[in-house]
C-alpha positions in Angstrom: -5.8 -13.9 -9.7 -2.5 -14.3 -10.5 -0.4 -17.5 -9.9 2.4 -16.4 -7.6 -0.1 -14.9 -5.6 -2.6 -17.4 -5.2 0.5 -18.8 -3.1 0.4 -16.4 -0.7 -3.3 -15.0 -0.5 -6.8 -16.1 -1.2 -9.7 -14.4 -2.6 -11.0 -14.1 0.8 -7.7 -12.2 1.9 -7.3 -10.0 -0.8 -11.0 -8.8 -0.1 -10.2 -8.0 4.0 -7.2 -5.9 2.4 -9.8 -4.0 0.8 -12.4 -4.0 3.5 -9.6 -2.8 5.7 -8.5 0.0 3.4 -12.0 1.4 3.2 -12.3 0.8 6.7 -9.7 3.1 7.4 -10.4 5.6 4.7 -13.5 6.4 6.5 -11.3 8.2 9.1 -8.9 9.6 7.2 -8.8 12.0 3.9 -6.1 10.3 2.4 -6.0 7.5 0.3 -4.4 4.2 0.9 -3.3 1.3 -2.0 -1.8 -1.6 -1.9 -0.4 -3.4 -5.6 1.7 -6.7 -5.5 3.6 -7.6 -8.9 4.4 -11.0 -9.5 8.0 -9.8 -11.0 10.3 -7.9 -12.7 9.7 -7.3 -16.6 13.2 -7.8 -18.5 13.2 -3.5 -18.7 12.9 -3.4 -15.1 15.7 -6.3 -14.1 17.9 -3.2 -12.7 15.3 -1.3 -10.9 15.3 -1.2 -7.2 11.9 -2.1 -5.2 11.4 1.5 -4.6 11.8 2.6 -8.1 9.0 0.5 -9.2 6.8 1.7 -6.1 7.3 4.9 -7.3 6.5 3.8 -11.2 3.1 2.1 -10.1 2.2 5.3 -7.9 1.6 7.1 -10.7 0.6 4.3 -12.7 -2.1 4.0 -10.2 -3.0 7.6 -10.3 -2.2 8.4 -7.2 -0.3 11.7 -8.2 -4.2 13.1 -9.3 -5.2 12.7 -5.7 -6.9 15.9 -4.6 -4.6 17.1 -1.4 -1.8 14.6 -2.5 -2.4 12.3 0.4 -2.2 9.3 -1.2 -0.2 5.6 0.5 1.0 2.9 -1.8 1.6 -0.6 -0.2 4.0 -1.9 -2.8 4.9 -5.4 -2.8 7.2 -7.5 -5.4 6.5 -11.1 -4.7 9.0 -13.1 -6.5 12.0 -11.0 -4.8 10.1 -11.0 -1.9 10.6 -7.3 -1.6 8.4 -4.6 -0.5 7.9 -0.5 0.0 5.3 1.6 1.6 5.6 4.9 -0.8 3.4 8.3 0.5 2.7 11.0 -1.6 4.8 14.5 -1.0 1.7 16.3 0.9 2.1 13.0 3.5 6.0 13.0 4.2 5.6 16.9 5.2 4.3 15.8 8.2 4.9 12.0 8.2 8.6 10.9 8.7 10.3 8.6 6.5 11.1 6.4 9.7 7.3 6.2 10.2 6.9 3.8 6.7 10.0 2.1 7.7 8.7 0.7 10.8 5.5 -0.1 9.3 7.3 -2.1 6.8 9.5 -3.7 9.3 5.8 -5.0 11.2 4.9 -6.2 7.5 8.0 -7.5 7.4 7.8 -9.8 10.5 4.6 -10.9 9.8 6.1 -12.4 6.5 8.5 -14.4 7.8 6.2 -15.9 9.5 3.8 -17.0 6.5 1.4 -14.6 7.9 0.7 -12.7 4.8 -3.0 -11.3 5.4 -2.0 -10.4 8.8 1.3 -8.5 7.8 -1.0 -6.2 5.1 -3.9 -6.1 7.1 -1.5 -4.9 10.1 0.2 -2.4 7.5 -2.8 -0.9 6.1 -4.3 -0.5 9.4 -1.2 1.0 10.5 -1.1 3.4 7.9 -4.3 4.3 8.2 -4.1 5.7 11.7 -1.1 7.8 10.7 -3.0 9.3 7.9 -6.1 9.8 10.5 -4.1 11.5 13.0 -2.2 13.6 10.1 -5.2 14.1 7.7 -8.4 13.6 9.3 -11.5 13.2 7.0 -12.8 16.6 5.7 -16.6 17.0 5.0 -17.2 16.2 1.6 -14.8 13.6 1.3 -15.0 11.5 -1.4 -12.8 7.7 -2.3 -10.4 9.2 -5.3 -9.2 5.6 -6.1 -10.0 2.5 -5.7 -9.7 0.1 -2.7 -9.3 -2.9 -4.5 -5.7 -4.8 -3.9 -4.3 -4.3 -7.5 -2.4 -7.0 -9.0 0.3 -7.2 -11.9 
């Protein structure tokens, strides 16, 4: 695990973010992520948080997602910046202001040095949208993986 996030989250935490991701997955056919990256490469030193959200997305394969229901959780620690990103099958149906209040949730919990409880919160939260939006189909299989991913 990476330093800068050792800071904020154990082992243990980062494995009840992905307990709670497949834990919500179970009710939903869409897919839910969550990547943290330390920093900024020297390239990216312009690039807004949501550009790099966007990069990793596809990075992360979520673009290859069957029905294109895929949730990114995108959080840059050292700027202490973050954005929930959904793919363009989700934000037909799910409005932008949805994300935005999720990430304001997150956002609390943070400044309160409550950083399992603000993702768990958020992926929870995310998950019931995508429930209520995209229940699970039979034959639904995990397209990627639930594992936090960290850069």
């Amino acid at each position: 695990m990476a330093n800068l996030v050792k800071k904020f989250l154990s082992k243990q935490d980062l494995k009840a973010v992905a307990d709670a991701i497949a834990e919500s997955e179970k009710r939903t056919s869409g897919e839910i992520r969550v990547a943290i990256r330390q920093k900024r490469s020297k390239k990216e030193q312009t690039h807004s948080v949501e550009q790099l959200a966007r990069h990793e997305f596809v990075h992360l394969g979520m673009v290859k997602t069957e029905q294109r229901t895929g949730v990114l959780i995108f959080i840059l620690l050292d700027a202490r910046e973050f954005f929930v990103l959904a793919d363009e099958h989700i934000n037909q149906k799910v409005g932008a202001t949805t994300w935005q209040s999720i990430a304001q949730a997150m956002s609390a919990n943070f400044a309160r040095n409550e950083f399992r409880q603000g993702l768990l919160t958020a992926v929870r939260s995310v998950g019931d949208h995508l429930a209520m939006h995209f229940p699970v189909q039979a034959g639904d299989k995990n397209e990627l993986s639930n594992e936090v991913d960290i850069t």
